[in-house]
N, C-alpha and C positions, 0 to 999 in steps of 0.2 A: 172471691166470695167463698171458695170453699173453707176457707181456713178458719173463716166462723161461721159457717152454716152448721159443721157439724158440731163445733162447740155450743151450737144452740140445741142444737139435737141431743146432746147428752146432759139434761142436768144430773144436778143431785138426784142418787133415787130418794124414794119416800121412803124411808128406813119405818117409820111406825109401820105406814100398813103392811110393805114386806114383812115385818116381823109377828102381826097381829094375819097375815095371812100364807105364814113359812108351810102350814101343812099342805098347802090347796096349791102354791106355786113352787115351779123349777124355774130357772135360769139358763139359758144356756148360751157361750160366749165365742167366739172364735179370738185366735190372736191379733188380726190385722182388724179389726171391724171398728168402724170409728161413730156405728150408732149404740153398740154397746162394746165401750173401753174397756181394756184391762185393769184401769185403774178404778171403774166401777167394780168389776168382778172382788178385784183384791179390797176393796171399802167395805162389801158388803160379804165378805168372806169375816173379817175384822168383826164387822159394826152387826149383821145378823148370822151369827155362825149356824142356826138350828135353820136356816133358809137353805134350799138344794141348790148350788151355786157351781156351773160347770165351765170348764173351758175345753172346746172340743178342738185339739192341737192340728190335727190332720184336716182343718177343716178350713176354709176362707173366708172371708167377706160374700164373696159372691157364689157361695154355696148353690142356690137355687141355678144358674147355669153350666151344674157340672153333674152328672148324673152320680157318679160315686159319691160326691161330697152330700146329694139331696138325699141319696140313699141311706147315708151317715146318721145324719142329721134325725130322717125320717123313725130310723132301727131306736137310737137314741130319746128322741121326742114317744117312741110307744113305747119303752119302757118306762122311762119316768111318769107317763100317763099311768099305766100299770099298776107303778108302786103306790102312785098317792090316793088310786081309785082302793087298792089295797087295805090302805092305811087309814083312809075316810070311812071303810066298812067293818077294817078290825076295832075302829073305836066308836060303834054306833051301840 
């Protein structure tokens, strides 16, 4: 079952609305993670370059049972909140 469970779990993204909503989202991808692929990350690195599209290397699948990795994670996810709360007020 797993072998297509998670090929259901990752389709195609939705390139329009990522691209119609690159300012307001980030991305963020670990290497092993098989509900977001590497080869989503590299398609939509490709297909919406102005999208914030990350892969955090030092980081797992199972991030949320490792305290360093959550912490990681966490440092990373309130920056990117940051910049785009930033970026949503320097162009109001």
């Amino acid at each position: 079952m797993a072998e297509t469970e998670f090929a259901d779990l990752a389709p195609p993204p939705d390139e329009p609305f990522l691209r119609a909503a690159a300012a307001k989202v980030a991305l963020l991808f670990t290497p092993n993670d098989h509900w977001g692929p590497l080869w989503m990350h590299e398609q939509l690195k490709r297909s919406v370059p102005e999208l914030t599209n990350e892969v955090m290397q030092r980081v797992s699948h199972g991030f949320v049972t490792r305290n360093d990795e959550s912490a990681a994670v966490a440092q990373r996810t309130g920056a990117l909140l940051r910049t785009l709360w930033e970026r949503h007020h320097a162009s109001r």
